[in-house]
Structures are given as C-alpha cells and as structure tokens.
N, C-alpha and C positions, 0 to 999 in steps of 0.2 A: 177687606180681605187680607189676612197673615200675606206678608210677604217675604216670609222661608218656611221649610217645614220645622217644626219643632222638635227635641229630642228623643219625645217620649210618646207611646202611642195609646195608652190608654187617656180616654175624657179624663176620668177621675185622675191623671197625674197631671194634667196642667193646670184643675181646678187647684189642688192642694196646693203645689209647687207657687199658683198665685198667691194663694192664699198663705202661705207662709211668708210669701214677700213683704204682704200687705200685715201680715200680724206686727213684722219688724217696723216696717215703717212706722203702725201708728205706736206700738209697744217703746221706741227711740224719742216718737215727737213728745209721749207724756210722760219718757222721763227728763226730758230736758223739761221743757215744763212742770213738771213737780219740782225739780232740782231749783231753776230760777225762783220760782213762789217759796219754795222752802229757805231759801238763802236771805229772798229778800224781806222777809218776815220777819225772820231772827234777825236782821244787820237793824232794821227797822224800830221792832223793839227796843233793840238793846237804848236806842238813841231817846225813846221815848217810851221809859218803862209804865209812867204814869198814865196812860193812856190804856182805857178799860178794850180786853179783844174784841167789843163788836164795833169799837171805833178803826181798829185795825184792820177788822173785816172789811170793813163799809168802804177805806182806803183801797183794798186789793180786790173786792169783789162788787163793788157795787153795780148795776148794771144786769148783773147777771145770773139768769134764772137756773138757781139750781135745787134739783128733790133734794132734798133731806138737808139742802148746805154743806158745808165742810167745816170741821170743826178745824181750827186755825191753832187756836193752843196744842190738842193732842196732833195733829199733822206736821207740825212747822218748829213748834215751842217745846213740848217736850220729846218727838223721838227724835231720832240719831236717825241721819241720812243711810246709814248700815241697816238699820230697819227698813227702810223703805226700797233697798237696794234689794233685801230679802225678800221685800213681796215685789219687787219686778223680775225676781229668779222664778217666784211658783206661779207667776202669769206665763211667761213662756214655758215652762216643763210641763203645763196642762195644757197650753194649747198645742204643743208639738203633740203630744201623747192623743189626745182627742181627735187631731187632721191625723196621724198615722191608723187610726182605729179607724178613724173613718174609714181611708183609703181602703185599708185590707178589706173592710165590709163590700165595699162598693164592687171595688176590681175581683172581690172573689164569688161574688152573687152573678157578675158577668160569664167567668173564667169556668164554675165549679156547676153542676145541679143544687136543686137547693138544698139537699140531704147533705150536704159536704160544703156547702159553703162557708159555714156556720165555722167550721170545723178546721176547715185553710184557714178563715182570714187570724185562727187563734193561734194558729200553725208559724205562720208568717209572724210572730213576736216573740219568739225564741229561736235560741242557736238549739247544735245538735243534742239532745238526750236520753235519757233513758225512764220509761213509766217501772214501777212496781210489777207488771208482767213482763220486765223485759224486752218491751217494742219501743222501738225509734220513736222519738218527739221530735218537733221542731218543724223549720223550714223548710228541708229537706222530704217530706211528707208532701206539703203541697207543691212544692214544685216537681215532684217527680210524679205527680197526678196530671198536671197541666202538662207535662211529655208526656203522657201515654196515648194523647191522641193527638201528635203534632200535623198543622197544617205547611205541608209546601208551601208556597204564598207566604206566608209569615217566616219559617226556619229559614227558605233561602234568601226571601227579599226585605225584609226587616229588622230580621234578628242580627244578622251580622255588625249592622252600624250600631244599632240598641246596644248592642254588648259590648260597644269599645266607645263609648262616649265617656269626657272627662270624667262623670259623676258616677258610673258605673264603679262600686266596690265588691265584684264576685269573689275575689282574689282574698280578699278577709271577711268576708259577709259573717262570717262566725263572731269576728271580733267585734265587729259593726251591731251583731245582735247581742252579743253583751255586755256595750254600752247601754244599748236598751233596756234591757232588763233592770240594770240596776237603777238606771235613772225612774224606768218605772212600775218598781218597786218603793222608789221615793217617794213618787207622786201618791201610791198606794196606803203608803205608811201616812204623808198627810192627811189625805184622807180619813182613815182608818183609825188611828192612831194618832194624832195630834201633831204627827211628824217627827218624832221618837222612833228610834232604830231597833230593829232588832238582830237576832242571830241571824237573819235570812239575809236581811239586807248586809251586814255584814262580811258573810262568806261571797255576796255577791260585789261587794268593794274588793274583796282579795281574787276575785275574778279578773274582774276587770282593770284590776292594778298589774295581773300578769299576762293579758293582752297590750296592754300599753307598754311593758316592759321589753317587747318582743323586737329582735334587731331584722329588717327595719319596724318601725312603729306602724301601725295599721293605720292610724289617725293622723291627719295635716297637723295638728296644733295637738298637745299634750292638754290633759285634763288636769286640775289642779289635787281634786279628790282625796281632799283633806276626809282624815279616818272619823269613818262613824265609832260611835260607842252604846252595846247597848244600853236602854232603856234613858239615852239623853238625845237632845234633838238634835238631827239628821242636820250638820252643817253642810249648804249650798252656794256654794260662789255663782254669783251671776254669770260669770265668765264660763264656768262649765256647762250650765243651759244654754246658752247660748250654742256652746260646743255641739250640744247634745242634738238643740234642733237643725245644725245641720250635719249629724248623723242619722239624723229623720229623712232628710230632704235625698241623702246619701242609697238608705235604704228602701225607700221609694222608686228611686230611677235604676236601682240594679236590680228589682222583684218586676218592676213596668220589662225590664227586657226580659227576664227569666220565663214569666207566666205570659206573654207577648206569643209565645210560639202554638199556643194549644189550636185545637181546630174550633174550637168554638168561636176566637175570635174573627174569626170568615166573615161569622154571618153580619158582626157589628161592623166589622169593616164597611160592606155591604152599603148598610144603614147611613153610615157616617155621609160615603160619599153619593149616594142619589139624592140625600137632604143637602149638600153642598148647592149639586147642581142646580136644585128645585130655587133655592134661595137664590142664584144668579145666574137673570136669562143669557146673560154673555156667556156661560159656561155651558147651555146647553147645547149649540152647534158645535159640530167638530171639523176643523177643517180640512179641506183634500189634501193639501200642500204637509207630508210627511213630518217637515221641520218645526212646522206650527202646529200642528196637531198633536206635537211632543208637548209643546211649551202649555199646549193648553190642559195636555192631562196631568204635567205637574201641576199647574193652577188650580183643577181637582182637588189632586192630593193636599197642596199647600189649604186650602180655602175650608177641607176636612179636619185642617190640621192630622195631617198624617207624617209618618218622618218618611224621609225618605228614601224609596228601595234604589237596593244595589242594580238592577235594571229596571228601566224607564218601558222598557221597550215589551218585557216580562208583565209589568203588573198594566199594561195597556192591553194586551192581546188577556189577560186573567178579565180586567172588566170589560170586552167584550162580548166574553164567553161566558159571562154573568149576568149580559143583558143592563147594566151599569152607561155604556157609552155603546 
C-alpha cells in the first residue's frame, strides 16, 4: 500500500510519470554501457591491430546470446561517439513524444465523450492559435471543455493542491507547449523526412527561441537550439532531449490538474476507491473512534492513490453519500 498520496490524480499520470523514470534509467544504463564497450574496443584495437574483429568479438561478447549480433567494426571502430550520442537523443525525443501521446489519448477518452476525445487529446499539443476560419486552436479548447461541467468534489478538494504542486507550469503552459511543438516537429521531420528541416520547423526554432528569451525564462535550464537550416539535418544535442522530456513530464502534471476538475471524473474517482477497499480487507471496516476513522479514510485515498483533498473531513461525508464507506 503507497504510503503518501501522490501528486497527480489521474491512473494515466502515474503510469507515464513512471514510465518516464524507467525510460531514463534504462536509456543512462546503455549508455554508459555502449560508451564503456565503445572505448574499450577502440583502446583494444589500437594495441592489437592485427587481430581479425571476430577475434575481438569473441574477446568482448563471447558468452552472449545476441539476435542479429553487433557488428563491432561499424559500432565501436568506425563511428564517433557523437553518432551514437545522436541516436540516444532520437530514443528519448520518441519516447517522451509517444508517453505524451499516449497520456492525452488516455486522460481524454476518461475526461471527453468519445466524439471529442479524439479531438482534446490533439488539442492538448499545441499552445494557443488560430485555424483558417478563424477559430481558436490549442489547449485552451479542451480545457475550457473539461470546465464546462466542473464537479464540486474535485474544484474545491483536489484542484487546489494539483494546481500548486512544484511541477505544475500553468503560468507558461504556452511556452511549455512550444517547446513541444518544435521538438515535435523534429521527431516529425525524422520520421518523415530523414530528419532535414524545413521552413516549418524553422519558424518553429524562431518560436521557441523567443519563449526562452523571455525575462524570466519559462524553462529551469536553457535549451541549447543550435539553428536549424532548411533542407540540412535537424542538429540535436542530447542535452536538449533530455530538456525536452522534462517539459513532457512538466506538461503532464499541469493538464492532470487542469482537466482534474470536470464532473466526469466523479464517477472514476468512484471506481478507484471501492477497487482500493475490495483489494484490502483491513480497509473495509471503518472505525467508531472519529480519529481513526480519519486515518483510515486517508489510507483509502492513499491505497487509490489519490492526492490529497484540502478536507479529510469533506471527501469522507462525499463517500458516504456515495455509498463508497
């Protein structure tokens, strides 16, 4: 059983939020490991040129069953650690890009009807602008969908701590989504395009070079965002991916408080906590004693991972009257 409540209350933002953790972890351990096997390959060689690479292989890999193998020359012997640097920048910029896709999909299938769902979570990837008939785009679109039918319960006892938690960016969420944008429009252009820039991505570098510019800066750390050019490939510092996936992580936890408020989320609250209780017979008795009958309906909450409301006292008489406890 969690033992605190967590900061964020939608499932889908603790999944992600892990899962971002876990992409870092293993995305750090193989490059320290590719970095080690690449250094000691080359220092290796050098000492013993004469030696043909499936003897050098046999050296570093024997043992170990691998599909396809690794070819050791092109890996280790002829590219430049900058190459490789290169592709551990577009393994993080596709998986940050991919858990954010998700998430919208998820949280807005919850949040939306399924007619609109579709329709927020594409909303939720852009700042504010303007279509061809002159109607609003953007973020701003689904979250002013998700207030049109705010539930009590959530605006007064949730949403207040959700919206002032460290990782909460409302305050430049604009900015926050034009880092987005351009980063993925990168991934887009990889994709798409071999990873060659174009005028879009372009004007979207002169975007987000005058969000960063802005006193104070929207962003904990500056992006390096060395200038694309069209029709040459999109130069990527790993250090700006990295940037990038936690303005992921960023935009995540201020959309989980924002969309947090709608009535819709009642009913999974609901949900959440009578599968809590169902799962732990200790939590189905509630006790007489006022003080302890507190502590056990945080342990609910905590055990649903829910965050925690601004009254204990509020969301205990709410799941009463829900037939909940």
């Amino acid at each position: 059983m969690p033992a605190s409540n967590p900061p964020f209350f939608f499932e889908a933002t603790h999944s992600v939020d892990r899962r971002l953790g876990d992409t870092f972890g293993f995305v750090w351990a193989s490059y320290a490991g590719l970095r080690e096997l690449w250094w000691q390959v080359r220092g290796f060689h050098s000492q013993f040129p004469q030696l043909h690479i499936d003897e050098v292989k046999s050296k570093f890999l024997s043992g170990l069953t691998l599909p396809g193998g690794i070819d050791l020359r092109r890996t280790c012997l002829e590219s430049e650690w900058s190459q490789h640097e290169d592709g551990f920048a577009k393994w993080i910029l596709f998986e940050s890009c991919t858990l954010y896709e998700a998430w919208t999909e998820k949280v807005c299938s919850q949040v939306f009807s399924a007619s609109a769902a579709e329709t927020h979570a594409k909303n939720l990837q852009f700042p504010t602008g303007q279509n061809k008939k002159g109607h609003r785009t953007g973020y701003r679109n689904a979250v002013d969908a998700a207030n049109a039918t705010m539930s009590p319960l959530m605006t007064t006892q949730f949403f207040p701590k959700l919206s002032t938690t460290k990782l909460n960016r409302w305050a430049t969420i604009e900015d926050q989504l034009t880092a987005y944008r351009y980063f993925k429009e990168c991934r887009n252009s990889i994709i798409h395009s071999d990873g060659v820039a174009d005028q879009n991505l372009v004007d979207l570098h002169t975007d987000l070079l005058a969000s960063q510019a802005k006193n104070p800066c929207p962003f904990r750390h500056a992006f390096a965002l060395p200038a694309p050019t069209v029709g040459v490939a999109i130069p990527l510092p790993i250090k700006d991916c990295v940037l990038f996936a936690t303005v992921v992580r960023l935009l995540i936890c201020t959309f989980d408080a924002a969309l947090s408020v709608s009535s819709s989320n009642e009913l999974s609250l609901k949900d959440r906590l009578k599968v809590a209780r169902a799962r732990s017979p200790a939590l189905l008795n509630l006790p007489a004693d006022p003080a302890k009958r507190t502590q056990r309906v945080k342990r609910i909450l905590a055990a649903a991972r829910v965050p925690e409301p601004v009254s204990i006292a509020a969301v205990e008489a709410w799941m009463v009257a829900n037939q909940i406890i």
